[in-house]
N, C-alpha and C positions, 0 to 999 in steps of 0.2 A: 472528648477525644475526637480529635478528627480523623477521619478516614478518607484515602485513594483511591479512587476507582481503577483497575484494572481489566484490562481489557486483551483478550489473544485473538490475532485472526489468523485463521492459515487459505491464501491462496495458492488453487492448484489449477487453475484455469488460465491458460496464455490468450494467443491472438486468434482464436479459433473461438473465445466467446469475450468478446469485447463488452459487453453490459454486465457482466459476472467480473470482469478485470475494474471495472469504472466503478461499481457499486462498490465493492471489498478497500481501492484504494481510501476512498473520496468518507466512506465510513469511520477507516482508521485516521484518515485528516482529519477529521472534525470532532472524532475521540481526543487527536490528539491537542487540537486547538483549544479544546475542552477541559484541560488541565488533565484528561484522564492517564493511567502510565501504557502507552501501549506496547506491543509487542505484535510485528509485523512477521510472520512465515510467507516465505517464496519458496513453493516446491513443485515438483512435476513439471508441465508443461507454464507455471511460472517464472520459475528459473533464471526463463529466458529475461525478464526486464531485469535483473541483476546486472547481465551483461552492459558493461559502457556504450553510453550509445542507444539501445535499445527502446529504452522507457521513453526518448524524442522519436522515437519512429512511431510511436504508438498514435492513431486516430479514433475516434468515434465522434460524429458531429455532437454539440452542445455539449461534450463532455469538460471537466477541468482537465489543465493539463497532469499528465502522468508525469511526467521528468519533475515537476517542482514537487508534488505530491511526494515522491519516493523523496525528494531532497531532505523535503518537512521534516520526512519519514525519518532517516539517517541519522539529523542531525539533533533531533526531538524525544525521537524513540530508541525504537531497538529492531532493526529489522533482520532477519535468522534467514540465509538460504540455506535448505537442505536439498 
């Protein structure tokens, strides 16, 4: 019997701690490139990269990008704003 690994993450860290936002995304990408099923939560002061637009405003040097990340994320996963 094969088994799926499943995986939740909930971020609640916005642009007030950018290595807490880059870590949480870039995890659930590589979960999700990993065949694993993810499940992405945006709550609190994360919220905000839900909004259109946002997630390309996002910088941290060396970081991947955020906007294709969530894209990954949407169209791969499952991502939950609360």
């Amino acid at each position: 019997m094969s088994r799926t690994a499943n995986l939740v993450i909930k971020l609640t860290a916005g642009l007030e701690a950018p290595e807490r936002v880059s870590q949480a995304f870039s995890v659930a990408s590589a979960a999700l490139a990993s065949g694993v099923n993810v499940s992405f939560w945006l709550t609190g002061d994360a919220a905000y990269f839900a909004v259109p637009g946002k997630a390309e405003e996002f910088e941290l040097p060396h970081a991947a990008n955020l906007s294709d990340q969530l894209a990954a994320l949407v169209s791969g996963g499952r991502v939950v704003l609360c």
